[in-house]
N, CA, C and O atoms as a Tinker XYZ file with bonds, in Angstrom:
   320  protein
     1  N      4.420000   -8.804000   22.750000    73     2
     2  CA     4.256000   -7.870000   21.641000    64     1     3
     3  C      2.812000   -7.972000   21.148000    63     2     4     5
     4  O      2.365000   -9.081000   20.854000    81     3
     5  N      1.922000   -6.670000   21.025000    73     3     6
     6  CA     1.332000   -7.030000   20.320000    64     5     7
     7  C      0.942000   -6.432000   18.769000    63     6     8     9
     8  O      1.690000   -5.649000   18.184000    81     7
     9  N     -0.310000   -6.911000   18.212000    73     7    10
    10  CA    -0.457000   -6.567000   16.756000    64     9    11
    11  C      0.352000   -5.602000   16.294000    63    10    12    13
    12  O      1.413000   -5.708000   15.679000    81    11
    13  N     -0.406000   -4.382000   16.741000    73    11    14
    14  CA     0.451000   -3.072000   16.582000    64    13    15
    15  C      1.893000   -2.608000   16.746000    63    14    16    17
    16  O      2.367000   -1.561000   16.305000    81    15
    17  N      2.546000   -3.598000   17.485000    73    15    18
    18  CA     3.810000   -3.144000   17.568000    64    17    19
    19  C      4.743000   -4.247000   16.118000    63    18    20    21
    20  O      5.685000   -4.106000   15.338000    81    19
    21  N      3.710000   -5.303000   16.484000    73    19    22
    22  CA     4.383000   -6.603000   15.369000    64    21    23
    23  C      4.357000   -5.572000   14.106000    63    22    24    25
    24  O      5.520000   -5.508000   13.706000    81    23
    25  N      3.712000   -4.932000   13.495000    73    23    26
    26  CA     2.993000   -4.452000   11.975000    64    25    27
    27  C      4.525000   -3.731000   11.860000    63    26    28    29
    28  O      5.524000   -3.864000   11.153000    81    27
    29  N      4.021000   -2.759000   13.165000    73    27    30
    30  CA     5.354000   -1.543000   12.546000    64    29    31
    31  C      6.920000   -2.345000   12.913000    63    30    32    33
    32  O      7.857000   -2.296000   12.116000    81    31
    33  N      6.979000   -2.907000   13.945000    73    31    34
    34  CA     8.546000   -3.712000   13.238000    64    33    35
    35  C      8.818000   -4.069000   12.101000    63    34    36    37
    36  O      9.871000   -3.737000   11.557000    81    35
    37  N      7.678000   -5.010000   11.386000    73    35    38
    38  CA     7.859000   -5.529000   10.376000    64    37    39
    39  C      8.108000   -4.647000    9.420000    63    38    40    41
    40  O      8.990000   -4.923000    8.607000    81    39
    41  N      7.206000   -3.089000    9.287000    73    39    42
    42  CA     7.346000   -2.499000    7.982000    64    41    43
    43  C      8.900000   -2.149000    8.205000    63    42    44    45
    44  O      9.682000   -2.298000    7.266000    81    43
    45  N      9.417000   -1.603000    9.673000    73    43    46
    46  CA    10.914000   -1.350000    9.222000    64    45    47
    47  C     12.029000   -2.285000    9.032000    63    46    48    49
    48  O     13.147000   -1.970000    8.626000    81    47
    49  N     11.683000   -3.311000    9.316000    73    47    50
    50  CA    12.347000   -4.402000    9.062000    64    49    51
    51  C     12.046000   -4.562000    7.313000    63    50    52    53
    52  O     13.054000   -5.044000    6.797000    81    51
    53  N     11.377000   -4.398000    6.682000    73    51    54
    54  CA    11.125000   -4.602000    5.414000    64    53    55
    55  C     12.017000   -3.353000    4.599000    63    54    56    57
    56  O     12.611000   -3.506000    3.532000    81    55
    57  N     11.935000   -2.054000    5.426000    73    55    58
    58  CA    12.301000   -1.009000    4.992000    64    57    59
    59  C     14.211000   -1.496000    4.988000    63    58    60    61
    60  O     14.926000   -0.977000    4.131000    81    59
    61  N     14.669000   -2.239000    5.751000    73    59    62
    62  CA    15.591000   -1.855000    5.800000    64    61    63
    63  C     16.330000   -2.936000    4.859000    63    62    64    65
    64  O     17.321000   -2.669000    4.180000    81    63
    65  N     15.603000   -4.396000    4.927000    73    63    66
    66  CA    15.967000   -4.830000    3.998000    64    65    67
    67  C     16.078000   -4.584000    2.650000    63    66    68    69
    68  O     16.984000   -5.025000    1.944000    81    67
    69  N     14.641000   -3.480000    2.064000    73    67    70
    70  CA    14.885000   -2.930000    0.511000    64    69    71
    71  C     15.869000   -1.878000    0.314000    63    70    72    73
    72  O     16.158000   -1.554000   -0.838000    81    71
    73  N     16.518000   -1.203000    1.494000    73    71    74
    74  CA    17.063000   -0.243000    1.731000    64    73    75
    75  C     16.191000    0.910000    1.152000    63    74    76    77
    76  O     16.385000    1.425000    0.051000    81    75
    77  N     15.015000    1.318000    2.199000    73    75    78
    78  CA    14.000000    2.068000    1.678000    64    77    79
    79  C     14.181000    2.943000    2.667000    63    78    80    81
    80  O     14.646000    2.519000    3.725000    81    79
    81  N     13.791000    4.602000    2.500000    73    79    82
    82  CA    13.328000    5.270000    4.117000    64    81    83
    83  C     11.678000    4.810000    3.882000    63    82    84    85
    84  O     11.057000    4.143000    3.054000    81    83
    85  N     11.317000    5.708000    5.328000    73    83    86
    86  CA    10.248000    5.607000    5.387000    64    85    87
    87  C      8.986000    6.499000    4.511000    63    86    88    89
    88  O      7.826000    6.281000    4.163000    81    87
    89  N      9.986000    7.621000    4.398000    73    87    90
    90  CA     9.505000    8.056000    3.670000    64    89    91
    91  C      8.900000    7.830000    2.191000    63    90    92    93
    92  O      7.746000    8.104000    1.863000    81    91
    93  N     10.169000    7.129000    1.139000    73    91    94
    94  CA     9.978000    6.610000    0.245000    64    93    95
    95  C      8.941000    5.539000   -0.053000    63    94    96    97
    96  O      8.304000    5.600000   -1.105000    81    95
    97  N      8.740000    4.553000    0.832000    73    95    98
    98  CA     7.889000    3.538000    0.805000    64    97    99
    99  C      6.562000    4.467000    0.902000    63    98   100   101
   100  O      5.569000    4.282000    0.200000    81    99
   101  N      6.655000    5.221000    1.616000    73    99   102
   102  CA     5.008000    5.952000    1.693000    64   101   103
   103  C      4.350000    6.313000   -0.040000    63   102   104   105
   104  O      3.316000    6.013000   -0.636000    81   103
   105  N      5.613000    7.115000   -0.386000    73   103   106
   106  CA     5.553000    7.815000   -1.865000    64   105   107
   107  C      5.503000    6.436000   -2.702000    63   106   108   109
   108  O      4.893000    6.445000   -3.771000    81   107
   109  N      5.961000    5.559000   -2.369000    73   107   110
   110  CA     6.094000    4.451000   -3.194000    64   109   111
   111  C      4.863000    3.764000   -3.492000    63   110   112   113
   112  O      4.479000    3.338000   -4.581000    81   111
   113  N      4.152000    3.707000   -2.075000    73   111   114
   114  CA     2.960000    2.426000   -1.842000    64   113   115
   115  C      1.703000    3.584000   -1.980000    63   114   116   117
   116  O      0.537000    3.193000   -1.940000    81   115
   117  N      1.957000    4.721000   -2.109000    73   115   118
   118  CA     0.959000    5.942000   -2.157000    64   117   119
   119  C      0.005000    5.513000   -0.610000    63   118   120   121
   120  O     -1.124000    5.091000   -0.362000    81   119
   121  N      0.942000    5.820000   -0.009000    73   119   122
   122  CA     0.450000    5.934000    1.407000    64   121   123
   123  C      0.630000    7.027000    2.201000    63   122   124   125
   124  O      1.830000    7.165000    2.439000    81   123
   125  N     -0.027000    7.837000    2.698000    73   123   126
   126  CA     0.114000    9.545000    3.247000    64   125   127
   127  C      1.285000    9.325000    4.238000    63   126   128   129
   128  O      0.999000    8.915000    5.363000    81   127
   129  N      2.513000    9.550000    3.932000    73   127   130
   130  CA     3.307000    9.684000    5.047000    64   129   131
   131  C      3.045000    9.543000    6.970000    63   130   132   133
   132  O      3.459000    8.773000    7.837000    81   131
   133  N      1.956000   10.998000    6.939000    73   131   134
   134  CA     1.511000   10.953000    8.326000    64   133   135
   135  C      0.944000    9.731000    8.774000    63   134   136   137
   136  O      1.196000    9.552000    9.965000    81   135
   137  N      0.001000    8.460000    8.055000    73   135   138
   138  CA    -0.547000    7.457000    8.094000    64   137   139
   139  C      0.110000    6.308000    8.637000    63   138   140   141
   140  O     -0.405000    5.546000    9.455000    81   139
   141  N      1.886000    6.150000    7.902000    73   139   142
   142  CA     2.665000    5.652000    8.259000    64   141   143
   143  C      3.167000    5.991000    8.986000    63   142   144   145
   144  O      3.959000    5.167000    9.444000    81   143
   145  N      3.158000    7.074000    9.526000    73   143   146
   146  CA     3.986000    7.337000   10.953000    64   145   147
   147  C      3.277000    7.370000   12.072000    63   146   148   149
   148  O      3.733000    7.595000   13.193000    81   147
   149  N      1.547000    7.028000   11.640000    73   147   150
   150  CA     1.150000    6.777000   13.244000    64   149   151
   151  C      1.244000    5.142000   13.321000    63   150   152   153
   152  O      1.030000    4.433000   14.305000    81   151
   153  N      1.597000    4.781000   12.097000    73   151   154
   154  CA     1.106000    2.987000   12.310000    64   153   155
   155  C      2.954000    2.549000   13.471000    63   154   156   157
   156  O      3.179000    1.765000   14.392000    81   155
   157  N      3.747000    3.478000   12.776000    73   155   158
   158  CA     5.170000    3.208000   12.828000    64   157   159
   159  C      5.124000    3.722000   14.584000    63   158   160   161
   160  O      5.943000    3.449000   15.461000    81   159
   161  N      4.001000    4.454000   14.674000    73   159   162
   162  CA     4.568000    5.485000   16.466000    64   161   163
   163  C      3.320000    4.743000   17.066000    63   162   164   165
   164  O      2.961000    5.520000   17.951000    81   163
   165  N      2.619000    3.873000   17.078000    73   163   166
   166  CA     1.391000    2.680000   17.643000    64   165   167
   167  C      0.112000    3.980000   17.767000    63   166   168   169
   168  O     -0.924000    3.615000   18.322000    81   167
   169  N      0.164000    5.331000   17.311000    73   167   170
   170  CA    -0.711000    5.953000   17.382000    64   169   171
   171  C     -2.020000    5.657000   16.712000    63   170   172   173
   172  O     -3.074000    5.972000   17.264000    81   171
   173  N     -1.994000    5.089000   15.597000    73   171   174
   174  CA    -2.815000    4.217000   14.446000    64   173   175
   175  C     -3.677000    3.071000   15.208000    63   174   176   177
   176  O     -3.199000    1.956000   15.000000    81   175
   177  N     -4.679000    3.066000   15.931000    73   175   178
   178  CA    -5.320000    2.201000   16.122000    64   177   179
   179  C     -5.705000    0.641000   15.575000    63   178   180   181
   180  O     -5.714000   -0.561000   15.840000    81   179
   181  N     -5.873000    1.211000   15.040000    73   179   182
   182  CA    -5.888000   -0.055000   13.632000    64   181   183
   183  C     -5.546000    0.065000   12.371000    63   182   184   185
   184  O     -6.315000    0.605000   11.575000    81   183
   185  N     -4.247000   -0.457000   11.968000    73   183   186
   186  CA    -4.313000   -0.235000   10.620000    64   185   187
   187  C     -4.701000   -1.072000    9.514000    63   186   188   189
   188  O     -4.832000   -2.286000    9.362000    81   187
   189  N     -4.778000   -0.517000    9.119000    73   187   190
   190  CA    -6.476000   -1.271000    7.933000    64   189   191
   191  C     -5.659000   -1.817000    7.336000    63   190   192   193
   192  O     -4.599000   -1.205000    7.201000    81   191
   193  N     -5.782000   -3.211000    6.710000    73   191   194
   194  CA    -5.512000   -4.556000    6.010000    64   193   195
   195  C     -5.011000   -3.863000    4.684000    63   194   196   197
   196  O     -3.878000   -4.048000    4.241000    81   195
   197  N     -6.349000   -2.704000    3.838000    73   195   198
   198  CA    -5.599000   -2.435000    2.985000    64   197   199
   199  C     -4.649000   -1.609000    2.563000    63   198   200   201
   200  O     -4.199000   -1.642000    1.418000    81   199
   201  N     -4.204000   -0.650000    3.639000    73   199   202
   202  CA    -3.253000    0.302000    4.060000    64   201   203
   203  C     -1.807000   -0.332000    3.828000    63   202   204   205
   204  O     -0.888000    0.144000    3.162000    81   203
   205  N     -1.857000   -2.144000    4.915000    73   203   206
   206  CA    -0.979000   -3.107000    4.625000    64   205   207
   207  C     -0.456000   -3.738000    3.424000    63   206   208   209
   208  O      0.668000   -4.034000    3.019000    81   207
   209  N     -1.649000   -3.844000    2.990000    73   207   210
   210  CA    -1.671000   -4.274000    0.966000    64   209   211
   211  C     -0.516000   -3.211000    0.598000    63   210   212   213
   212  O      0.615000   -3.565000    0.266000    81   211
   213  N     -0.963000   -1.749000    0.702000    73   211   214
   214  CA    -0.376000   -1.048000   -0.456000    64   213   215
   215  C      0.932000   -0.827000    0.075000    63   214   216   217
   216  O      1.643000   -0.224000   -0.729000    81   215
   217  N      1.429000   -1.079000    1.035000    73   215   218
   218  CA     2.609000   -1.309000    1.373000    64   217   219
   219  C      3.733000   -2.434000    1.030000    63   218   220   221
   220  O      4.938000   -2.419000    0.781000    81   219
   221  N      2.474000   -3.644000    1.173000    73   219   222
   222  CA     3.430000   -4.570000    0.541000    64   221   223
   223  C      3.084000   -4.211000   -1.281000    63   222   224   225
   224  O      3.748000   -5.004000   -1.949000    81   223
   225  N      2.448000   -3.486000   -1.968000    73   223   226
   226  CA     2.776000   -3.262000   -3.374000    64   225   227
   227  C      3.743000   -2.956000   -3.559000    63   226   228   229
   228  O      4.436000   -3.579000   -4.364000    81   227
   229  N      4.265000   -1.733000   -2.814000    73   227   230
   230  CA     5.026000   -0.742000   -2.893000    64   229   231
   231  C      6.623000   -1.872000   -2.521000    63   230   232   233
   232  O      7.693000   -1.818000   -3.126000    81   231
   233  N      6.364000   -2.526000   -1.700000    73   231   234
   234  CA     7.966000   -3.214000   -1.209000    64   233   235
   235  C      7.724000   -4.468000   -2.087000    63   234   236   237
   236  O      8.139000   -5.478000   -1.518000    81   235
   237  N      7.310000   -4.650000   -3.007000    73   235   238
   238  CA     6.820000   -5.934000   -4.028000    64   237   239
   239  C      7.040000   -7.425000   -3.094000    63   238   240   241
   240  O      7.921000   -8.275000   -3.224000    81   239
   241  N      6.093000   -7.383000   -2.298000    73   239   242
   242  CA     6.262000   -8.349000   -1.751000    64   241   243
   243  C      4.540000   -8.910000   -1.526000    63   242   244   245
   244  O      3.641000   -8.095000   -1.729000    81   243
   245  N      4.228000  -10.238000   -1.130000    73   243   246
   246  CA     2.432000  -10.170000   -0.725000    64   245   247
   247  C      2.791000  -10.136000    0.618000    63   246   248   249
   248  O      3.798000  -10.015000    1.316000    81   247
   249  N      1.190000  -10.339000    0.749000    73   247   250
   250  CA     0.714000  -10.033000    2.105000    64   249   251
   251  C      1.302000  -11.265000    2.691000    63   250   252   253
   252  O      1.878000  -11.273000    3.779000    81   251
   253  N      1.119000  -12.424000    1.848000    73   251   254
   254  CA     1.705000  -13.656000    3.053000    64   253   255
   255  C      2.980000  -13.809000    3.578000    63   254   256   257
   256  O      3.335000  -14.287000    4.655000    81   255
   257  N      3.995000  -13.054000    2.122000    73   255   258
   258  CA     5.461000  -12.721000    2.927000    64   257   259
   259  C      5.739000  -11.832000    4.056000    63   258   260   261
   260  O      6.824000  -11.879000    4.634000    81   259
   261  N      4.267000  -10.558000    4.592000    73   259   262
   262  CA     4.265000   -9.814000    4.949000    64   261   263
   263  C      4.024000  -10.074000    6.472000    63   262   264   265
   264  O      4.349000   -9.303000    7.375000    81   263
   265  N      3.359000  -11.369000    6.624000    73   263   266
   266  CA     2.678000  -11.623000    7.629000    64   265   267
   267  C      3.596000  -13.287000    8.141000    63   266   268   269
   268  O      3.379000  -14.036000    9.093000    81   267
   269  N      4.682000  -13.366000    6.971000    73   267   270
   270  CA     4.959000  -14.257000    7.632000    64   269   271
   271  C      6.502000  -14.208000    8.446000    63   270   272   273
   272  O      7.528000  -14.254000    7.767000    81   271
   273  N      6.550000  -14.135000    9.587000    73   271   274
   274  CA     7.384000  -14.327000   10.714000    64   273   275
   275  C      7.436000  -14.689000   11.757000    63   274   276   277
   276  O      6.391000  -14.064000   11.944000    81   275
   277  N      7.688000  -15.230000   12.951000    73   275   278
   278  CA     7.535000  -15.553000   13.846000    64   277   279
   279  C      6.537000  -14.966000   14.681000    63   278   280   281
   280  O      5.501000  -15.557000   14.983000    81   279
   281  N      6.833000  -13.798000   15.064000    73   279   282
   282  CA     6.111000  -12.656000   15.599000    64   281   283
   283  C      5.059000  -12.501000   15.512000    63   282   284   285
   284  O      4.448000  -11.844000   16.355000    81   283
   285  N      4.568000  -12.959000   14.635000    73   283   286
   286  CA     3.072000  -12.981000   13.608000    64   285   287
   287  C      2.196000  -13.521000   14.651000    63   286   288   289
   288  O      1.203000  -13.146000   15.275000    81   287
   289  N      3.088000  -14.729000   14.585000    73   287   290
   290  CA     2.724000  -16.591000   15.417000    64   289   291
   291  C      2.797000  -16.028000   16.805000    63   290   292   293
   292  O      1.827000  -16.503000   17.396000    81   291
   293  N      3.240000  -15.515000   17.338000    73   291   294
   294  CA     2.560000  -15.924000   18.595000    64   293   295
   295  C      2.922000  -14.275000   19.653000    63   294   296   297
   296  O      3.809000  -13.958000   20.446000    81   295
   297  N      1.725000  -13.607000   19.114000    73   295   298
   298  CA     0.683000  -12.326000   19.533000    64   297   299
   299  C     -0.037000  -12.508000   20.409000    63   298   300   301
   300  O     -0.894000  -13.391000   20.397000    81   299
   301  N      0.195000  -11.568000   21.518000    73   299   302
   302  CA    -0.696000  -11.710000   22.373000    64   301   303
   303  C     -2.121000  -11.379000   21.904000    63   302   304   305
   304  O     -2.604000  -10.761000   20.955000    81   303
   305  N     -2.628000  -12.109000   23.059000    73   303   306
   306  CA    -4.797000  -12.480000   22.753000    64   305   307
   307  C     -5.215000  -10.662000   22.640000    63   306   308   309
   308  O     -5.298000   -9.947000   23.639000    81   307
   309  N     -5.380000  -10.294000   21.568000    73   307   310
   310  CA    -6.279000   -9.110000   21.589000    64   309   311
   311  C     -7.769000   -8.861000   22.448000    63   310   312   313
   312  O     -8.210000   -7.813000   22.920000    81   311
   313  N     -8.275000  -10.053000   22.454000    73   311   314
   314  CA    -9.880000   -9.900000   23.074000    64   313   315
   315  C     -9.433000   -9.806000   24.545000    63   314   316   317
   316  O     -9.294000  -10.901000   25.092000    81   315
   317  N     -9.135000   -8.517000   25.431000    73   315   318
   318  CA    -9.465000   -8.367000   26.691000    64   317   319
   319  C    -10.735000   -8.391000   27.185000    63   318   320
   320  O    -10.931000   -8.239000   28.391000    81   319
């Protein structure tokens, strides 16, 4: 797995635990819908750290609960 696929599991994994759509969290974290759906479809190249922030505002959680799971830990090496 890498980065990009780890991010968007996690946001729906977060989504499903608040019992959120996806939609809502967007409106929630004031994040452009379309934004979240390229991070959610790996179209999103990179999604920016603080894109991540306002997501975890929006699901009241931090970044370290956000980042912390297994999955996190052990990502494949980005530097090809």
């Amino acid at each position: 797995m890498n980065t990009k696929q780890a991010v968007a599991k996690r946001i729906v994994e977060l989504c499903e635990q608040k019992g959120v759509t996806i939609n809502a969290i967007a409106n929630i974290s004031g994040v452009p819908p379309m934004t979240l759906y390229s991070i959610l479809n790996s179209k999103s190249k990179n999604p920016g750290i603080v894109t991540i922030k306002k997501l975890c505002d929006g699901l009241e959680i931090t970044l370290g609960q956000f980042f912390d799971t297994p999955e996190f830990d052990v990502l494949e090496q980005e530097i090809k």
